[in-house]
N, C-alpha and C positions, 0 to 999 in steps of 0.2 A: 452404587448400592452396597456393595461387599466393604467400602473403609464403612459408610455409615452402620451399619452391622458391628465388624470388628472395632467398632469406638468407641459402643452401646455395651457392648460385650466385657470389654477394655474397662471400662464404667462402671459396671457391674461388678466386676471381680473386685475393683479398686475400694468401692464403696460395702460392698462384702469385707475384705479384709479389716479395713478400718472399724468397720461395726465391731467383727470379732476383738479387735483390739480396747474397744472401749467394753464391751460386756465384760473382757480380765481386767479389766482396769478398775471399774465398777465393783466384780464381783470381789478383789482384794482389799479395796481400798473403803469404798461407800458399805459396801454388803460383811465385810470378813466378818464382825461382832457376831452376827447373825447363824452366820455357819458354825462358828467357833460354838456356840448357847447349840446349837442342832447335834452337835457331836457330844456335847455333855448330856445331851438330855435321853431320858429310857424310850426304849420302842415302842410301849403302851401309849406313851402322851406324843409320842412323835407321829405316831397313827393318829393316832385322834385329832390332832390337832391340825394334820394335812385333811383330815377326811370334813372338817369344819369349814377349813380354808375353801374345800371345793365344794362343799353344798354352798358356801356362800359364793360362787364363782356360776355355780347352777343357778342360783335365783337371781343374780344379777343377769345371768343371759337371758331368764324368762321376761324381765324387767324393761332391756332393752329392746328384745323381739314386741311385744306388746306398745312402746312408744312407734319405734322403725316400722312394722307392721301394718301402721296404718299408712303409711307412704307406700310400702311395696311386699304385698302380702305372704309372698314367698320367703321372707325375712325369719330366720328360723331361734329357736331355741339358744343355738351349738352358737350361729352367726355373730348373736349377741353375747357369748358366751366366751369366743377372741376377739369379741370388738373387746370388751373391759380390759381383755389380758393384752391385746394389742397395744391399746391407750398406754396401761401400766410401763409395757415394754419399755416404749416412746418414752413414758415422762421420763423414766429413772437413766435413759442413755443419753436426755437430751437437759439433765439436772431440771425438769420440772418445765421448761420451755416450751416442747412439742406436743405435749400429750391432747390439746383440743382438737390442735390441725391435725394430727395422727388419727384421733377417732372420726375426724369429718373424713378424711383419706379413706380410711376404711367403709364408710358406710357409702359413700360414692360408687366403690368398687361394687359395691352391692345393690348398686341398681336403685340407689336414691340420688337426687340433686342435690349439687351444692347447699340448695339454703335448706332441702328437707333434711343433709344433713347435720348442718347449723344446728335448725333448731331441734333436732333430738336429741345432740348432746346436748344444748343447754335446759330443756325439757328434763332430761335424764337427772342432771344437775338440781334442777328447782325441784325435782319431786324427793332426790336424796337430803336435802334440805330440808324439807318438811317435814319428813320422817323421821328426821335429828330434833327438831326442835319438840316435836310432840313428845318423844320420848324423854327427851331432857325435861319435859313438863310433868309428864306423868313422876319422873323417878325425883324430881324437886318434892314434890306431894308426897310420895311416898316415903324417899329418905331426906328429907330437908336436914334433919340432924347431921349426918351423917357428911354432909360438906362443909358445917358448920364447923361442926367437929374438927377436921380437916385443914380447913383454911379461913383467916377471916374475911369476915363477909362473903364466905362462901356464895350465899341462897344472891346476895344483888350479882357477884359476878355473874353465875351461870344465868340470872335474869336479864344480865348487860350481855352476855354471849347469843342468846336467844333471839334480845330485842335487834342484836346488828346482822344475823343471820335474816329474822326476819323483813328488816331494812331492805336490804340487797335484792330479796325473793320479790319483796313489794314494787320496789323499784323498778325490776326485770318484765313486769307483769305491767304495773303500767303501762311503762313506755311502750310495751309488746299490743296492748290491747286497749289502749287511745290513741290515735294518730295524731292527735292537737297536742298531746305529752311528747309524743316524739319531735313533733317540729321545734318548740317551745326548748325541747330540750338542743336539739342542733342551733338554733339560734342565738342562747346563751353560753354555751361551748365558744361557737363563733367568734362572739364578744369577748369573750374573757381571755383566750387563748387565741396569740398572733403567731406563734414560731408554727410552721408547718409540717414538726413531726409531731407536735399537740393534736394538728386538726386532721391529720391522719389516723393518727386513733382513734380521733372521734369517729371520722368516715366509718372505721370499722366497726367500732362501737353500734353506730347506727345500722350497719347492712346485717349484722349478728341480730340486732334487735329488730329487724325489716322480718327476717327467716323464722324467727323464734316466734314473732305475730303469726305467721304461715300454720307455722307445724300447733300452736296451742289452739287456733280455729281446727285446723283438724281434727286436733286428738281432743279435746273435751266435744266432741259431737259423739262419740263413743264413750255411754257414761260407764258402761262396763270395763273396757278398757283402763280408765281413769280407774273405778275403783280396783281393779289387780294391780296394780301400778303401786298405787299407794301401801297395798297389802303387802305385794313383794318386799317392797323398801324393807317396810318394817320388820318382814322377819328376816332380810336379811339382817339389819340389823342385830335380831335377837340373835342370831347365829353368832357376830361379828360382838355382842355382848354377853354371851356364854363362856367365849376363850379363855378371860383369866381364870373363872373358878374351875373350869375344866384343868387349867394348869397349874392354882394352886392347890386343891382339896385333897389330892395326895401326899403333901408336905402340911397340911392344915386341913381337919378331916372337919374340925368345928368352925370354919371359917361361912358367914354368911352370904348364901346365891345374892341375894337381893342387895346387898350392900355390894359385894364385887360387881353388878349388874349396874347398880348407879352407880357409881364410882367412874367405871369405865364412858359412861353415857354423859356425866359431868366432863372428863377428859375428853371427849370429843370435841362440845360446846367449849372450851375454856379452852382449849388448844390453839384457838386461834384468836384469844383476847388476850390472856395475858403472856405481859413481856418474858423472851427467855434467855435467860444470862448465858453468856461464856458461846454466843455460838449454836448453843443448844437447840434444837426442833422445839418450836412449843409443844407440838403433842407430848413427845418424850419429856419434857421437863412437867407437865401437869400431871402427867401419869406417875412419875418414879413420885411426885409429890404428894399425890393421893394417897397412892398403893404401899409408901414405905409403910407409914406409921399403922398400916396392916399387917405387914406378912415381912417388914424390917427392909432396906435398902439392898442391901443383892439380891433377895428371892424377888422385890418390884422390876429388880434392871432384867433378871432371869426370864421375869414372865412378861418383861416389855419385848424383849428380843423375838421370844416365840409368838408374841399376837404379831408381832411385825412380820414376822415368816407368812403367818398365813393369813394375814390382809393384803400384804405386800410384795414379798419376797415373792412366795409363788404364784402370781399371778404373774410376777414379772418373766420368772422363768418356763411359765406357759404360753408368754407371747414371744419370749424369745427363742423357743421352739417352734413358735409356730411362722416366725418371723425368717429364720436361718432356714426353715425347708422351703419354703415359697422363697426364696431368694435362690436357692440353687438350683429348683426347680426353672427358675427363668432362665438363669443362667447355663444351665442344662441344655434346654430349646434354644440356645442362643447360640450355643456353641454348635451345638444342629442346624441352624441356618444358615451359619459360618459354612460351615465342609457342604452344604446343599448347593450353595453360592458357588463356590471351589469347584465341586465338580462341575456345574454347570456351565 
């Protein structure tokens, strides 16, 4: 009992250090631009724009608590509030790999099932989805010039970003909520794909979409729920489309909400259609493309940096806080098992 202890322990400390190693790794190499844009920038916007980042980290915990909530009632505000910051932690240590299994991880822990936690993040996922695309609709209607403007053919890309957004969400939904879609859909999979690490993703494929049918019978039984859900999104959203003008209107006092608001809500939807050269993140390359021919090419790269702090950045550095004390916390008790063992 006392090796399997010291080897859990041993385990622990090993997989600790390592972590620390990549979050310096990460925070020099993936994150430095980031710090570097937070050290130039004044204490007014630097407030503000943390105090943004975490109302919008508040309504995504309410967001989450309200899908998870129906699985296990005690599912709190706060809970859902480092689940997102957990996920973040996950994606950005594990370059974008871990972050689903990291959030199923976490919701587990908290006293949901495997597949109820499945399907809440993908639940979580299709309802952030829908909240992009309406708004991407609403701000087309409103500034259609103003992408035009922009880029060409602005108004069909964002309508091509929309319609593949809504592809995926349709797709998800079916299969979730016809079971002759689902079979229909493993059958042709089957057919088409012979190698066996093909038809392992499918398997997956389908047991995510088995969970996600679970949790979407659930949670639309609760229309109430469904409609907060959808509210949250959205403002967070608004929150999460406030950021630029909040960081340019001090360097541009005549610059317009409405057009910085679609702009940003275009770069979300286009972020993940069109091609980006050199390497580049699509988002990062639609954003510095919108926003130069506004506010000029560094004050765009400037105020790309700081929404990225507080979408991004910090949320990561709140789950990896919250990540590094619950680890030493085990480790802690483990090392207390250890000498309990010993004496004994």
């Amino acid at each position: 009992m006392k090796l399997s202890i010291n080897r859990k322990l041993i385990l622990n400390i090993l997989l600790f250090t390592v972590m620390i190693g990549i979050i310096i790794f990460v925070i020099r190499d993936s994150l430095g631009d980031i710090f570097t844009e937070l050290g130039r920038t004044s204490l007014p916007v630097l407030l503000g724009v943390t105090a943004l980042g975490l109302v919008s980290q508040v309504i995504e915990g309410y967001t989450i608590k309200n899908i998870a909530g129906e699985f296990n009632p005690q599912f709190t505000v706060r809970d859902g509030f480092f689940a997102s910051a957990y996920a973040t932690f996950y994606r950005v240590i594990t370059f974008g790999t871990g972050s689903i299994v990291s959030e199923v991880i976490y919701y587990h822990k908290k006293e949901l099932t495997y597949s109820e936690a499945t399907g809440t993040s993908a639940l979580r996922m299709i309802t952030y989805k829908i909240a992009l695309m309406v708004w991407a609709l609403v701000f087309l209607v409103i500034k259609s010039s103003a992408i035009q403007a922009h880029i060409a053919n602005g108004i069909f890309l964002v309508l091509a970003g929309v319609l593949v957004t809504l592809l995926i969400i349709s797709s998800l939904l079916v299969l979730s909520l016809n079971i002759n879609a689902q079979v229909l859909f493993v059958i042709i999979c089957n057919r088409l794909f012979k190698r066996q690490k093909l038809r392992d993703i499918v398997d997956q494929l389908n047991n995510q979409v088995y969970s996600l049918r679970g949790a979407i019978k659930t949670f639309i039984r609760d229309r109430n729920a469904v409609i907060r859900v959808f509210c949250s999104n959205m403002a967070k959203l608004v929150v999460w489309y406030s950021l630029p003008f909040f960081i340019l209107v001090k360097d541009y006092p005549d610059i317009d909400i409405w057009l910085t608001v679609a702009l940003i809500s275009f770069t979300v939807i286009l972020g993940g259609v069109l091609p980006a050269p050199g390497g580049i993140g699509g988002f990062e390359f639609v954003y510095v493309l919108l926003f130069r021919n506004v506010v000029g090419k560094v004050d765009a790269v400037s105020s790309l940096l700081l929404y990225r702090y507080a979408t991004y950045l910090l949320p990561f550095l709140i789950g990896m806080i919250y990540v590094l004390f619950n680890k030493q916390r085990q480790i802690n008790h483990e090392i207390k098992e250890a000498k309990k063992e010993v004496n004994d």
